[in-house]
C-alpha positions in Angstrom: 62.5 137.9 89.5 63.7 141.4 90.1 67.9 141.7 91.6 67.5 145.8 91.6 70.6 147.3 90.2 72.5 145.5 87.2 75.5 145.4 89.3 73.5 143.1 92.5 72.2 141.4 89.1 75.5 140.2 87.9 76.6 139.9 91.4 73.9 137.3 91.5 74.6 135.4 88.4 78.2 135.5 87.6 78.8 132.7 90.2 75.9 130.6 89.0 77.1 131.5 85.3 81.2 130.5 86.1 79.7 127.1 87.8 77.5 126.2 84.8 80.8 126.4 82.8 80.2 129.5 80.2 83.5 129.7 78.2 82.6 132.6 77.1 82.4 134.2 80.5 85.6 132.6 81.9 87.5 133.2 78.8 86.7 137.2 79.5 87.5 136.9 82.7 90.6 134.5 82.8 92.4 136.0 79.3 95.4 134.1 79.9 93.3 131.1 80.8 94.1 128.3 77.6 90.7 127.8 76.0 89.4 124.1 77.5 91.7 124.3 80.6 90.3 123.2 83.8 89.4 126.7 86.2 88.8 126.7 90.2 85.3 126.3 89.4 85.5 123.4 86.9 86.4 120.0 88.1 88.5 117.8 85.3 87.0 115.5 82.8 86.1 112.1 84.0 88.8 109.7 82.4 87.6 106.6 79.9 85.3 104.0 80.8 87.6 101.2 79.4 90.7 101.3 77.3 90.4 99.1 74.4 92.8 96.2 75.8 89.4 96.1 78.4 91.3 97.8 81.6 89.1 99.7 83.6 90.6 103.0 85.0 92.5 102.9 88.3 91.6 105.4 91.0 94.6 107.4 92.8 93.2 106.0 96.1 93.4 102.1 94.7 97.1 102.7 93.7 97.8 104.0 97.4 96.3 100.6 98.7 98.2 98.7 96.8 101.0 100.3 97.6 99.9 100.2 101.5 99.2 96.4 101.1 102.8 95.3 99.5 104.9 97.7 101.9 102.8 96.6 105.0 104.5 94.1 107.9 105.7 90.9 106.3 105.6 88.2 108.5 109.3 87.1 108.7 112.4 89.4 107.5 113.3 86.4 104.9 109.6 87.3 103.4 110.6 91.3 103.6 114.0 91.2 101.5 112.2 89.2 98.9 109.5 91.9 98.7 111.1 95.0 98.8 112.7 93.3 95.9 109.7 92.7 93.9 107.4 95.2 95.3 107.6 97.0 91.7 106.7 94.0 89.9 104.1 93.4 92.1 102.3 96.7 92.4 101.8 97.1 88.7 100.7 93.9 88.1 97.8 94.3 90.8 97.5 97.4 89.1 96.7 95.7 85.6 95.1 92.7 87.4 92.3 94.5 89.8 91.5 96.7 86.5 90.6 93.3 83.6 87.1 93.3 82.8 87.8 91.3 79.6 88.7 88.0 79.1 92.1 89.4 78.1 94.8 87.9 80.4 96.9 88.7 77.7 98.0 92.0 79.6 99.2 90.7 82.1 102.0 88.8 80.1 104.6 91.6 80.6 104.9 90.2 84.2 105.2 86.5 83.2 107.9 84.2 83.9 109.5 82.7 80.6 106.5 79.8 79.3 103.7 80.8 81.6 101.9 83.4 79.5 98.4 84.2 80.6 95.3 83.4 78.5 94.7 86.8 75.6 90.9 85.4 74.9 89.2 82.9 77.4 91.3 84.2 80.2 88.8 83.7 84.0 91.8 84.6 86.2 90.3 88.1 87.0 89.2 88.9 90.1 86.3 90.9 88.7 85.0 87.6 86.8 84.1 86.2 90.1 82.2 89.0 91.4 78.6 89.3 90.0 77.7 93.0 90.9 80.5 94.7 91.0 80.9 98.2 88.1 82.6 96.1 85.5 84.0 100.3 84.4 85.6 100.5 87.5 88.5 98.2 89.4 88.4 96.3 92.2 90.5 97.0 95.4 92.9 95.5 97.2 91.6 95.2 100.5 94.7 92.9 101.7 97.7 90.9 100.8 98.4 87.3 103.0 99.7 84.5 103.4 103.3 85.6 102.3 105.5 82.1 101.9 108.5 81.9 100.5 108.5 78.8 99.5 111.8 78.7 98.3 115.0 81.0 98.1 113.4 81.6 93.7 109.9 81.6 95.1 107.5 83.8 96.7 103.7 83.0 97.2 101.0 84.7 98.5 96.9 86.0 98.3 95.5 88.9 97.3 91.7 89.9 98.5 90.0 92.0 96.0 87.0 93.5 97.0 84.2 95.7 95.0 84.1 99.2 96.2 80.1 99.4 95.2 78.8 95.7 97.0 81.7 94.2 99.0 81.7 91.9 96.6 85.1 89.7 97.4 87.8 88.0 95.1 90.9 86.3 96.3 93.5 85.6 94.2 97.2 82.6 94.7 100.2 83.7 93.4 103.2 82.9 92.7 106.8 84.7 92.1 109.8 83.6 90.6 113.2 84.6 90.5 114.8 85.4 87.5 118.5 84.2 86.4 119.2 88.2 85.9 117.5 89.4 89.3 114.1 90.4 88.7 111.3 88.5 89.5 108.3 87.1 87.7 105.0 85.6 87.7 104.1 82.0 87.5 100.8 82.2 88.3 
């Protein structure tokens, strides 16, 4: 294939050269660049399949849902107060939850009431164990949280829908809150 001049030649083939990811030609022409640092026509490094406690990574737009399903209407003010309350506790555990893909319940244990420790080898509680197609390298969503009750002044129940981004594959999960003697709040189940 003939360009013509060498400078129409590199004209040509620098951009295909800069996309294909040749150090050697970014580091020439980004000096101050660090060696291995992402450029404007690199895109970052995927992140790891599954940590070794078996979490699979969370997506940026999964943590927004979650967020968007514990901060949306609740269905009495009672309900709300309780909520905005626990709304920390309860994002990061459907954080760790909609991310098992092992039997390891054992990570969820930082969010357990006193007694009520999840299962660390045969735990099923997962919302991924129920679904049969779903990327077990990649967590589920929350789709929705309902059915708030507050069931007593100490404790707060309600249902989470998972569902699989790749089959709409569907999970739902009962839960249950309890009120600490210092404040926070914790899971029961």
């Amino acid at each position: 294939m003939k360009f013509g001049t060498p400078i129409r030649t590199l004209a040509c083939t620098l951009p295909l050269t800069l996309l294909a990811g040749c150090s050697y030609l970014t580091a020439l022409l980004f000096p101050d660049a660090p060696v291995g640092s992402p450029t404007e026509a690199t895109t970052a490094a995927p992140p790891a399949v599954v940590s070794k406690d078996g979490l699979a990574p969370i997506t940026a737009v999964q943590v927004d849902r979650i967020r968007e399903a514990v901060g949306g209407k609740p269905p009495n003010p009672a309900v709300g107060k309780v909520v905005g309350s626990a709304s920390p506790t309860i994002e990061s555990f459907l954080r760790t939850e909609g991310c098992i893909t092992a039997r390891n319940g054992a990570v969820l244990n930082p969010f357990a009431a006193p007694g009520r420790l999840f299962d660390g080898t045969g735990f099923q509680g997962g919302p991924m164990a129920e679904m049969q197609y779903h990327d077990k390298t990649a967590c589920v969503t929350v789709q929705r949280i309902q059915n708030w009750k507050l069931v007593s002044p100490r404790l707060l129940r309600f249902d989470v829908v998972y569902v699989g981004d790749d089959g709409e594959e569907r999970a739902i999960k009962r839960h249950e809150l309890m009120r600490q003697p210092k404040g926070g709040w914790l899971f029961t189940r």
